[in-house]
C-alpha positions as CSV (number, residue, x, y, z in Angstrom):
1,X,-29.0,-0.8,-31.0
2,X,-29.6,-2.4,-27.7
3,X,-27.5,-5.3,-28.1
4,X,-24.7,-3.2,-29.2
5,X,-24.8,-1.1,-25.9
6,X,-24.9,-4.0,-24.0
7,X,-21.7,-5.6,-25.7
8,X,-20.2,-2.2,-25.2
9,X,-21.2,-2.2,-21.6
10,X,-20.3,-5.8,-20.8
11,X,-16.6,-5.9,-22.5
12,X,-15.9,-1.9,-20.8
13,X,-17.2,-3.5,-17.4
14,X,-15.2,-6.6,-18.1
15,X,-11.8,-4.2,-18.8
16,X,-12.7,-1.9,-15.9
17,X,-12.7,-5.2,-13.7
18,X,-9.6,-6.6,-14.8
19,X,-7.8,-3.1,-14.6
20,X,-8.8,-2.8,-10.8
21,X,-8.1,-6.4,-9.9
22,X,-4.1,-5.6,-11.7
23,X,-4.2,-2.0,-9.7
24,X,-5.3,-3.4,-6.4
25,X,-3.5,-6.9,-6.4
26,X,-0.6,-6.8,-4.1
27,X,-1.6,-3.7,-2.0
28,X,-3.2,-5.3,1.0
29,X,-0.6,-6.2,2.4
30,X,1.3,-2.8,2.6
31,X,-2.2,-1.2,3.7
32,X,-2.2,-3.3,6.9
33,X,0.9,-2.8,7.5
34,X,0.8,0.9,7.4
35,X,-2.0,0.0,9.8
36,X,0.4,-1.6,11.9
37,X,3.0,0.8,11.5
38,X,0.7,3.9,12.3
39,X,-0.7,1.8,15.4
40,X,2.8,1.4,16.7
41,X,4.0,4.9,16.3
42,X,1.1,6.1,17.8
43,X,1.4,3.8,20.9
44,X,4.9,5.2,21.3
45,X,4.4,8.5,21.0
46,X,1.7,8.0,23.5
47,X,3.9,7.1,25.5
48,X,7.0,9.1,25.5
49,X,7.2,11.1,28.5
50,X,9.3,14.0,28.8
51,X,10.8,15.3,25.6
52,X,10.4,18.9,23.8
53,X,6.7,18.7,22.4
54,X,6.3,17.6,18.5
55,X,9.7,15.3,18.8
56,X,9.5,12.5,16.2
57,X,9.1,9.6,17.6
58,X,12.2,7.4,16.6
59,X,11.6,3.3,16.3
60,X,14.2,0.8,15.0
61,X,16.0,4.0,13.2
62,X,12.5,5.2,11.4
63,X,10.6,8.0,12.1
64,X,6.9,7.8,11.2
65,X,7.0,9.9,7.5
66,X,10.3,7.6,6.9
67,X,8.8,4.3,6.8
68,X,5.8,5.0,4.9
69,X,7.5,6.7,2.5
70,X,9.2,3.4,2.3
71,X,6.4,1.2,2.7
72,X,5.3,3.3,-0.6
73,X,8.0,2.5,-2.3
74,X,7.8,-0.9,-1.9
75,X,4.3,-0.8,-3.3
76,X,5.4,1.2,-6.3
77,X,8.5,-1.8,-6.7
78,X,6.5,-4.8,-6.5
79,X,4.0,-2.9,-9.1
80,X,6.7,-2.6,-11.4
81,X,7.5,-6.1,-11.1
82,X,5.6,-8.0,-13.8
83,X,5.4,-11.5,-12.0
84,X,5.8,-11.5,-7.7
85,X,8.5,-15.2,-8.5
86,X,10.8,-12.6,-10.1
87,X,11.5,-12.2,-6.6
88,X,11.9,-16.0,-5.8
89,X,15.6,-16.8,-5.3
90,X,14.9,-20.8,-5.0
């Protein structure tokens, strides 16, 4: 009975492992950029001076809630892509 539980275990470890790796593959590189993204907005609103209070703070046409809501996207596009050389045009 032990050995049983401990092929169990092993191959549900193994398929837990290779589901995160799929689920997290390609998403550091939108996190750091949010990172980026949240760092510039912030430097910017930090210095703004003058203005009505709570004015969004308005960088190369995006306001903060617009770009990540399109640095989301792109997360939820390249997951839907099956292989990243799809995207290759050479």
């Amino acid at each position: 009975m032990r050995s049983v539980a401990y092929e169990f275990r092993k191959r549900i470890q193994f398929r837990v492992g290779f589901f995160v790796r799929e689920v997290l593959s390609g998403t550091v590189e939108p996190l750091v950029m949010l990172f980026v993204y949240t760092a510039l907005y912030r430097s910017a609103a930090a210095g703004a001076v003058g203005g009505p209070e709570g004015e969004a703070v308005v960088l190369g046409g995006w306001t903060y809630p617009e770009i990540i809501q399109y640095v989301a996207g792109l997360v939820v596009v390249r997951k839907l892509i099956f292989h990243n050389r799809a995207l290759d045009l050479a």
